[in-house]
C-alpha positions in Angstrom: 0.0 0.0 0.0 1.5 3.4 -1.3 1.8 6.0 1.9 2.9 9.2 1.5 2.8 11.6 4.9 3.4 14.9 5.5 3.6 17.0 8.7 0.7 18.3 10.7 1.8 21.1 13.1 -0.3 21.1 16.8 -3.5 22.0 16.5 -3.3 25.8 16.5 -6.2 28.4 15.1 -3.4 29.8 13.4 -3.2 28.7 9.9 -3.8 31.5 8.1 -4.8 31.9 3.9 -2.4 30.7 1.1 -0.1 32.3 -0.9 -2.3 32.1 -4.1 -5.3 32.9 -2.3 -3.1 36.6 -0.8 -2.5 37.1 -4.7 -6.2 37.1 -5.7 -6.9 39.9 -2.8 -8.0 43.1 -4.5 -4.7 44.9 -3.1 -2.7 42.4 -4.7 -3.9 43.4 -8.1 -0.9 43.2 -10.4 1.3 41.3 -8.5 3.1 38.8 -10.5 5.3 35.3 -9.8 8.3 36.0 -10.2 9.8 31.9 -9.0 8.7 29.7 -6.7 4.9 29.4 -8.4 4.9 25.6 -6.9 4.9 26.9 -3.5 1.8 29.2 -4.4 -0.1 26.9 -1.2 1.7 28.0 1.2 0.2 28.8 4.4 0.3 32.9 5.6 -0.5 33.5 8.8 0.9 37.4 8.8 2.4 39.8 7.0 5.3 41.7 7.9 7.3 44.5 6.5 11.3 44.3 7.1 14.0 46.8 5.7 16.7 46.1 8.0 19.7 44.1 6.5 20.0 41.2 8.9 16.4 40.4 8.9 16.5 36.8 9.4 16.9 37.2 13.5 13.1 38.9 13.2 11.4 36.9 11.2 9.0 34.1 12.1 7.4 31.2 10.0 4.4 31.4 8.0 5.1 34.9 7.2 5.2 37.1 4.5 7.8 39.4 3.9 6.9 42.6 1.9 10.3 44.8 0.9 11.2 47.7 -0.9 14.4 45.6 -1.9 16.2 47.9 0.8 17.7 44.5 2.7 19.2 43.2 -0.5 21.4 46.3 -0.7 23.9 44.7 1.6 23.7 41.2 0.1 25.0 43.2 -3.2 28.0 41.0 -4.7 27.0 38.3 -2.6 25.1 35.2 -3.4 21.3 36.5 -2.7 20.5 32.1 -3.5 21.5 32.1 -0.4 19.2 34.6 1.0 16.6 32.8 -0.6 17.9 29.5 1.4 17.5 31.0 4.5 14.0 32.6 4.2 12.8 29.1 3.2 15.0 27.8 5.8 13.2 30.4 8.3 10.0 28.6 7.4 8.4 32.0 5.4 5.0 31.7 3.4 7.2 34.0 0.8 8.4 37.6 -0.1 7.0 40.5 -2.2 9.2 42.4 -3.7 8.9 46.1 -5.1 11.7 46.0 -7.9 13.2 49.3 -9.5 13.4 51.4 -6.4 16.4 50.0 -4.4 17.0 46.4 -7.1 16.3 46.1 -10.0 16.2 42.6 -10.7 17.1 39.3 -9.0 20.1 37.2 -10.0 18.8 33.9 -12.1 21.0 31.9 -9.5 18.8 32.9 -7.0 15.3 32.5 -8.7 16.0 29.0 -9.6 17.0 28.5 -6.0 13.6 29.6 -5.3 12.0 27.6 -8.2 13.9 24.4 -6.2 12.8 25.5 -3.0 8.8 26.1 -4.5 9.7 29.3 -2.4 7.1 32.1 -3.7 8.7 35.5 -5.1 6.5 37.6 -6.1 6.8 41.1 -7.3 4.0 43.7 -6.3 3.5 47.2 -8.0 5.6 50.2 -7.4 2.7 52.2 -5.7 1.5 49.2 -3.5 0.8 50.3 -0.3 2.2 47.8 2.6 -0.5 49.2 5.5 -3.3 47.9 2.5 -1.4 44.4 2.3 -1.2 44.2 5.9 -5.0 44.8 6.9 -6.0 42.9 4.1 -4.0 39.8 4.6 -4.9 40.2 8.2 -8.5 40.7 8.1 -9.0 37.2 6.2 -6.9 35.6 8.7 -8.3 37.0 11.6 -12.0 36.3 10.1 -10.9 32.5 9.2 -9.3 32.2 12.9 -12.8 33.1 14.6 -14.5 30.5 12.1 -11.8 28.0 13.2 -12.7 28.7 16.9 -16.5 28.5 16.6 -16.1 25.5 14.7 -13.6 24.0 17.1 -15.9 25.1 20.1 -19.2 24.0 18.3 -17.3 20.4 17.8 -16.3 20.4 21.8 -20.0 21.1 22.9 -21.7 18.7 20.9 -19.3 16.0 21.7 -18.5 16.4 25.9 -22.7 17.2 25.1 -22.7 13.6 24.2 -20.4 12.4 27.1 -22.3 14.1 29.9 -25.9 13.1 28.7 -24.8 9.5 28.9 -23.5 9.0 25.7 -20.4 6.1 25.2 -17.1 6.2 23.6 -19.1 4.8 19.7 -21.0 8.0 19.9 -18.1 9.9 20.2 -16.5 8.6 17.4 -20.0 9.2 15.8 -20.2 12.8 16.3 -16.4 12.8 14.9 -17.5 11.7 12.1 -20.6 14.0 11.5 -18.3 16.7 11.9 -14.6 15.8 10.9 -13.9 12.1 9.1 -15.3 9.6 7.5 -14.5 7.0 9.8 -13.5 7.6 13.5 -12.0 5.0 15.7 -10.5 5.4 19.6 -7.9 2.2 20.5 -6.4 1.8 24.2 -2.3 2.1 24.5 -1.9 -1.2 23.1 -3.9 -0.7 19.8 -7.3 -2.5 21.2 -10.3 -0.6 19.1 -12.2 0.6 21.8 -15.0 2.4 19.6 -15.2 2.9 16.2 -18.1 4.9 13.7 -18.2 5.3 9.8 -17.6 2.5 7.7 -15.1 0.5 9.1 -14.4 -2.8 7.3 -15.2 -5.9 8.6 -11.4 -7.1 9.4 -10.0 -3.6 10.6 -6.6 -5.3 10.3 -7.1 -4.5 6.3 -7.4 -0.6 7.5 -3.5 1.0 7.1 -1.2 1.1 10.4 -3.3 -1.9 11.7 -1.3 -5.5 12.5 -3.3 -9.1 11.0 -4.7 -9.2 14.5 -6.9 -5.9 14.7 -4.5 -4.0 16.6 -3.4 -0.6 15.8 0.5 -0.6 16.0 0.6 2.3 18.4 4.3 1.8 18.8 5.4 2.6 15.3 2.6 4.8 13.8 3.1 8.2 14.7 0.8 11.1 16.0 0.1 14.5 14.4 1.2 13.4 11.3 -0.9 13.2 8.5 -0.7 9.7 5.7 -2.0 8.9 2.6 -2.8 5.6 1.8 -3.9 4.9 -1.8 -5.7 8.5 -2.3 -7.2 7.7 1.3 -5.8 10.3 4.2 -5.4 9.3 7.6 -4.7 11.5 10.6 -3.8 10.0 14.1 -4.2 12.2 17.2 -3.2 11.5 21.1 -5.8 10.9 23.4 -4.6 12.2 27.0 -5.7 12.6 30.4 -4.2 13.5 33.7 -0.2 12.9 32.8 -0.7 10.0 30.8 -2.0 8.6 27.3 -5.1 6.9 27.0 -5.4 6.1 23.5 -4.8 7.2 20.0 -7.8 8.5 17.9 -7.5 7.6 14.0 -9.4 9.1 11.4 -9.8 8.6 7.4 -11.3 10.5 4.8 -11.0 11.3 1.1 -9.7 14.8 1.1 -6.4 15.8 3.1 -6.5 17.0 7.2 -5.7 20.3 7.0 -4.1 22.7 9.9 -7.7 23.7 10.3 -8.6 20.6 10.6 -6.5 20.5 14.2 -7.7 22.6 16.5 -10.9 20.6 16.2 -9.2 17.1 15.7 -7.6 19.1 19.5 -11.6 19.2 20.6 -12.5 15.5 19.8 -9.8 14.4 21.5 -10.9 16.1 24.9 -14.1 15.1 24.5 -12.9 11.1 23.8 -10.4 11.3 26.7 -13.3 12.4 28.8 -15.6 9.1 27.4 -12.7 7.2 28.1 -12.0 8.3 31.7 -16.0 7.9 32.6 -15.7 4.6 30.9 -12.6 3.7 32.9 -14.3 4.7 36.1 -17.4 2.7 35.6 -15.4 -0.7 34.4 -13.3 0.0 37.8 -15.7 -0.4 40.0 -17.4 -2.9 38.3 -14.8 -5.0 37.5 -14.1 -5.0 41.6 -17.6 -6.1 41.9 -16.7 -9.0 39.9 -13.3 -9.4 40.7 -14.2 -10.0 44.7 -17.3 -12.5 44.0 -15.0 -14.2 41.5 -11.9 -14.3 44.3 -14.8 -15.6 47.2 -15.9 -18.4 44.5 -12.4 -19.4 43.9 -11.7 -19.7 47.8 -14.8 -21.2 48.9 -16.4 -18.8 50.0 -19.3 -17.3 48.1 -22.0 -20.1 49.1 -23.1 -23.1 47.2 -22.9 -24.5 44.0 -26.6 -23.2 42.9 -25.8 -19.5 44.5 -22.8 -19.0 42.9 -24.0 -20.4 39.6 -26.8 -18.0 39.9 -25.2 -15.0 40.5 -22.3 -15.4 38.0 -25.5 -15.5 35.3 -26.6 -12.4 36.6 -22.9 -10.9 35.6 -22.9 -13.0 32.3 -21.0 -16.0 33.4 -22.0 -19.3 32.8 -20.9 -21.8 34.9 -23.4 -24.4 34.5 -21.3 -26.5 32.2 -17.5 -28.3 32.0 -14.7 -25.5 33.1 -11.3 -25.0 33.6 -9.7 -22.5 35.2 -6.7 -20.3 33.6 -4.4 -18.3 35.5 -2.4 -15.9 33.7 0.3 -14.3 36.2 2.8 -11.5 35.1 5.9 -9.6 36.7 5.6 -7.3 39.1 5.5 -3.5 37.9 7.0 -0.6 40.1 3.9 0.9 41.8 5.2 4.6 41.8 4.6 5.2 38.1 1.6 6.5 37.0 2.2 4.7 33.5 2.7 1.4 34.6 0.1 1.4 37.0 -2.2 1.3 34.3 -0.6 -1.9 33.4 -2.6 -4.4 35.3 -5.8 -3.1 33.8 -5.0 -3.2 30.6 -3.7 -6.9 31.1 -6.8 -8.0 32.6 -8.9 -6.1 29.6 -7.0 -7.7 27.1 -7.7 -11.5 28.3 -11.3 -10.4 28.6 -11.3 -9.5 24.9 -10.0 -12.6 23.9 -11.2 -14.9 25.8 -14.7 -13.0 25.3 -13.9 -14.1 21.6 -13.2 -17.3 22.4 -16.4 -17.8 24.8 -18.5 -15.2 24.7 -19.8 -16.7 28.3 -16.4 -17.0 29.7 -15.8 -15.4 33.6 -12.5 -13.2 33.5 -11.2 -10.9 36.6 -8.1 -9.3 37.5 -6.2 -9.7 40.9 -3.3 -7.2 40.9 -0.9 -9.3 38.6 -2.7 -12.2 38.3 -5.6 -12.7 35.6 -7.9 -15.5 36.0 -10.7 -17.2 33.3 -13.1 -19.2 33.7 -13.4 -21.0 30.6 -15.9 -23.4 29.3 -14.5 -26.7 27.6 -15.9 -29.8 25.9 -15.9 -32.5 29.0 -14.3 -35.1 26.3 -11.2 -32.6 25.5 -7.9 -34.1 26.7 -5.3 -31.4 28.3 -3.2 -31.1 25.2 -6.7 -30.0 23.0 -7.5 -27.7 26.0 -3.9 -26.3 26.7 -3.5 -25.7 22.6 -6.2 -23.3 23.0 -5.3 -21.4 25.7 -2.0 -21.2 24.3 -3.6 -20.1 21.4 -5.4 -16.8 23.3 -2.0 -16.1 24.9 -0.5 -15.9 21.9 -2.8 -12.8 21.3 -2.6 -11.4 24.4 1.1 -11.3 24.0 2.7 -9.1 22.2 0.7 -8.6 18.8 -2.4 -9.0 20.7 -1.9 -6.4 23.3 -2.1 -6.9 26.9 0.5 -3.6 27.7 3.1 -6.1 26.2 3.4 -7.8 29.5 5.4 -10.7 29.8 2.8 -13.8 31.8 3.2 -17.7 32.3 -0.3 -19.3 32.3 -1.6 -22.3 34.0 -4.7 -24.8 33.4 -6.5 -26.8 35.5 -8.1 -30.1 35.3 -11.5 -29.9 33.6 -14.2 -29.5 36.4 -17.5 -30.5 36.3 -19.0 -29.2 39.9 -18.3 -25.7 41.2 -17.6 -27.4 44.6 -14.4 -28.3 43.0 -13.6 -25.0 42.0 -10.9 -24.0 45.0 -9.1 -27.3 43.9 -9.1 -26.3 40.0 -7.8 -22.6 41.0 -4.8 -23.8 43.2 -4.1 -26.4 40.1 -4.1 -23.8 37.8 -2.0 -21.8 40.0 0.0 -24.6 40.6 1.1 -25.0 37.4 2.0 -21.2 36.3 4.4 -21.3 39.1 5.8 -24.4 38.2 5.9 -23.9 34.1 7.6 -20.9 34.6 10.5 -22.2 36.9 10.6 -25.1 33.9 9.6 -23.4 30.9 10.4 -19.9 31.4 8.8 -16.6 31.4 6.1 -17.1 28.3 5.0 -20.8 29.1 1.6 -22.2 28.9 1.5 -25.4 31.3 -1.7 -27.6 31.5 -1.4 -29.5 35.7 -1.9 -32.9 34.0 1.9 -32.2 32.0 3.5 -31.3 35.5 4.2 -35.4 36.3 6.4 -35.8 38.7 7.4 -32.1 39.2 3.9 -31.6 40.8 5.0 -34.0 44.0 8.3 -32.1 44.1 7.2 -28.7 44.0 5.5 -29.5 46.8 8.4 -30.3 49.3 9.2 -27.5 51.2 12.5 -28.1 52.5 14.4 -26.5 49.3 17.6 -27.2 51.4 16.8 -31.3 51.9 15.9 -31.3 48.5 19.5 -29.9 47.0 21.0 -32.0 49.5 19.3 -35.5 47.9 20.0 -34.2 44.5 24.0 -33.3 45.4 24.2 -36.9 46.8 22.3 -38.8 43.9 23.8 -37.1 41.1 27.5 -36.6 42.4 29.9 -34.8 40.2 27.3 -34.7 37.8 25.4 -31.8 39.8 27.7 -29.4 39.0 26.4 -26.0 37.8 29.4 -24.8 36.3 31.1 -27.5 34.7 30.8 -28.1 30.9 31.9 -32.3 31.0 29.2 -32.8 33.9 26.5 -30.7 31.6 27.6 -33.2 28.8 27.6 -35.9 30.7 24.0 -35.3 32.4 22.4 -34.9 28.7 24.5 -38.0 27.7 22.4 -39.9 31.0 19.2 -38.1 30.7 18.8 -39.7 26.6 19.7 -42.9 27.9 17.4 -43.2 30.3 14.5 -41.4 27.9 15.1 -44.5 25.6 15.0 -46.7 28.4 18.5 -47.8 28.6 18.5 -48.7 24.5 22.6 -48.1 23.7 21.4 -48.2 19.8 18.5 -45.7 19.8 20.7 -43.3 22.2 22.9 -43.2 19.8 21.0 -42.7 17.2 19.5 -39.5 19.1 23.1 -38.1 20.3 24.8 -38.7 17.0 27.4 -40.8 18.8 28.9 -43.6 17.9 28.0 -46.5 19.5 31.1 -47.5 20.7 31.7 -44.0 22.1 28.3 -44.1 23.9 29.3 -47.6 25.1 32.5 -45.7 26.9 30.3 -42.4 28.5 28.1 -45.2 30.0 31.1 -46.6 32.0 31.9 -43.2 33.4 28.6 -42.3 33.9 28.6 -45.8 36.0 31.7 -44.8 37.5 30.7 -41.6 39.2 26.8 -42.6 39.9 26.8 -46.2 40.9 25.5 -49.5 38.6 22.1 -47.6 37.3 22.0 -49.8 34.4 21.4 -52.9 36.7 19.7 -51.3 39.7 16.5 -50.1 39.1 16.2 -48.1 42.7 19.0 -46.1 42.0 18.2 -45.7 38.4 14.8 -44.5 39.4 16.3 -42.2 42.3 18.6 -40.9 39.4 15.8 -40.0 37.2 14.1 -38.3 40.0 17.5 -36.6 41.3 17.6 -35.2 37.6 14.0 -33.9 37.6 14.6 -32.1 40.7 17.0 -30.6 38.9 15.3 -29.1 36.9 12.8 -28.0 38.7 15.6 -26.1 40.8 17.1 -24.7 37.8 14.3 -24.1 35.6 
């Protein structure tokens, strides 16, 4: 998709008339182009007369400079290209010229620097009056800044109009639209659409500056700056509050965002940061509603099956069915940042989208940095159907899919079929985060059923007594630091995978099977006759698990 973007300045009632539309003004009658005529839309915001010789120290962008040709005086013999640079360079609309007086022509060096440049030079008539220039210009600009204002300020009370009578974030983004764009849409910080109005197509990730999975790549898509996309234009504004952002509002249409166009794109924003905040406010203390009856369910302690069944249908749970339980826990954020105490929120709201998508019926609540679902699954789905899934939505949640790019292990429970079980299912489930992420590290998905053995020893307390078992099974080969031992232990651990089959360990290692023959007798050596003793080879295998567990 072909983009081409150009720079919006902040929104600012201050954009003034263009150069071609100064040269139609009554007063400008007889004024002619002398270079620069592809520059003829450039923005005036004021006029200004300057005859001093080192000019550029006074003048501001967006202006237009009217002179007798006085200035250029001092720049005789030197390169006035130059002087043409650096009014361009300034950031000036242009400059008018009044030839014959004080110059009487400009060097063809420096009006092919202007015709480079698109910088306007123009040349006005002898007995042009600067004072009728100056009112002139000034009157249209002054006129077209009220209109910007009253538009800007019509825009800001029919929008917080909505907000206050009750209206949500969609009719925001529809009174954007009646007044602004085509098509409006508001995302959170991680590129979640939030609201959306005009037509938007059915996979928004076709829309430009959105990823395959619907989410607006907030990171990378910058705001204030206008883009066009295949003779579609597209303007992305901040959405802010208090001292931090809320969201990014997008807009399309057919014809370009002007500077005009700001100041009011400035209005909408307020109004959709005030939607957001109300909206915010309300899912707060909902979502601690639900979040405490959820927690009391999970400990025990909300009632019986029946009542708890109940009441989750009044929220729009149902629990009446198979479950399992999903716990999604993520590091700890510094508390003392405004910023990333958003962060838990936004977690919790981005499992609730996809698991919403996933179930529509699903329970979701967050507990500080700990998300938990209560997902419906077929009773007849084995743990590696139901932990494909899940891994599935955390694939979305992560990264791509939002979630304050928060780094999470989850767990899964065993499928439950009575909410009287539903304590057990939660400490499974949390169970198994803990443990996957010790084993699997900090993005693993870990079904209880998969821990095996590792369940029984994450379970013994004594961390010490369990080191010192593992230190006096494996010997030398418990060694942290020691590249032979590490060797060695993948060497034993293949072995005993393929129960004790020299040929197929082989085969696995790439060794020859002589040479495996020889790492078995050392491996006897330090460890004891494993091959022949099934205690020890069992104590061994467990030793090594432990291991693991330990190490991660």
């Amino acid at each position: 998709m072909d983009r081409q973007v150009s720079p919006v300045l902040p929104a600012s009632p201050t954009s003034g008339i263009t150069v071609s539309e100064v040269l139609r003004l009554p007063v400008m009658r007889g004024t002619t182009v002398l270079a620069g005529e592809r520059g003829l839309d450039r923005l005036v915001a004021t006029v200004n007369v300057m005859e001093v010789p080192d000019l550029l120290p006074w003048v501001r962008p967006r202006e237009l400079l009217l002179t007798t040709g006085y200035p250029l005086r001092a720049h005789e013999g030197k390169d006035l290209a130059a002087w043409i640079a650096d009014l361009d360079d300034h950031g000036l609309s242009g400059v008018a010229i009044k030839l014959a007086r004080y110059v009487d022509e400009l060097p063809e060096a420096a009006l092919r620097e202007a015709d480079r440049r698109g910088f306007p030079v123009l040349v006005v008539p002898f007995d042009l009056g600067f004072d009728d220039v100056i009112t002139q210009v000034l009157t249209v600009v002054i006129n077209r800044r009220a209109d910007t204002l009253a538009r800007a300020e019509q825009v800001l009370q029919d929008l917080v109009g909505v907000v206050i009578a009750g209206g949500d974030l969609d009719q925001v983004c529809q009174g954007v639209v009646r007044h602004l764009a085509r098509t409006s849409l508001v995302t959170t910080m991680d590129g979640r659409v939030l609201a959306a109005a005009g037509p938007v197509p059915e996979r928004v990730a076709n829309l430009p500056g959105f990823d395959p999975t619907g989410r607006f790549v907030v990171e990378t898509e910058v705001p204030g700056v206008s883009a066009e996309f295949d003779g579609v234009h597209r303007l992305v504004a901040r959405v802010t509050g208090a001292r931090a952002d809320l969201g990014r509002l997008i807009l399309f249409r057919e014809d370009a965002f002007t500077d005009d166009d700001n100041h009011v794109v400035g209005q909408a924003t307020t109004a959709a940061a005030l939607a957001i905040t109300k909206q915010q406010a309300v899912a707060a203390v909902e979502g601690k509603y639900r979040a405490d009856f959820l927690r009391d369910a999970l400990l025990g302690r909300a009632g019986d099956a029946e009542r708890v069944a109940s009441h989750a249908g009044e929220l729009g749970w149902d629990l009446r069915r198979p479950l399992a339980v999903l716990v999604a826990e993520a590091e700890e954020v510094p508390s003392d940042d405004p910023v990333l105490r958003t962060l838990p929120e936004r977690f919790r709201a981005a499992w609730e989208r996809v698991a919403s998508t996933d179930d529509e019926a699903a329970a979701v609540a967050g507990f500080n940095q700990e998300v938990v679902v209560l997902l419906g699954v077929p009773a007849h789905d084995d743990p590696s159907a139901v932990a494909e899934r899940v891994r599935q939505m955390a694939e979305q949640v992560h990264g791509r899919g939002g979630g304050g790019r928060r780094v999470f292990v989850t767990g899964i429970s065993r499928t439950i079929t009575d909410l009287a079980d539903l304590p057990r299912a939660y400490s499974e489930a949390r169970k198994a985060a803990q443990v996957g992420r010790r084993l699997h590290g900090d993005r693993a998905v870990t079904h209880f059923d998969a821990l095996g053995v590792f369940r029984l020893l994450s379970q013994v307390e004594d961390r010490a007594e369990l080191a010192s078992f593992i230190s006096e099974t494996l010997g030398p080969l418990a060694a942290e630091d020691s590249e032979e031992m590490e060797d060695l232990r993948t060497t034993l651990t293949a072995l005993l995978d393929h129960n004790l089959n020299v040929a197929s360990t082989a085969r696995a290692l790439h060794f020859h099977y002589n040479s495996l023959r020889y790492r078995i007798s050392k491996l006897e050596r330090l460890l004891g006759p494993f091959t022949t003793d099934p205690r020890l080879r069992f104590a061994i295998m467990l030793a090594l698990q432990a291991r693991q567990l330990d190490h991660g």
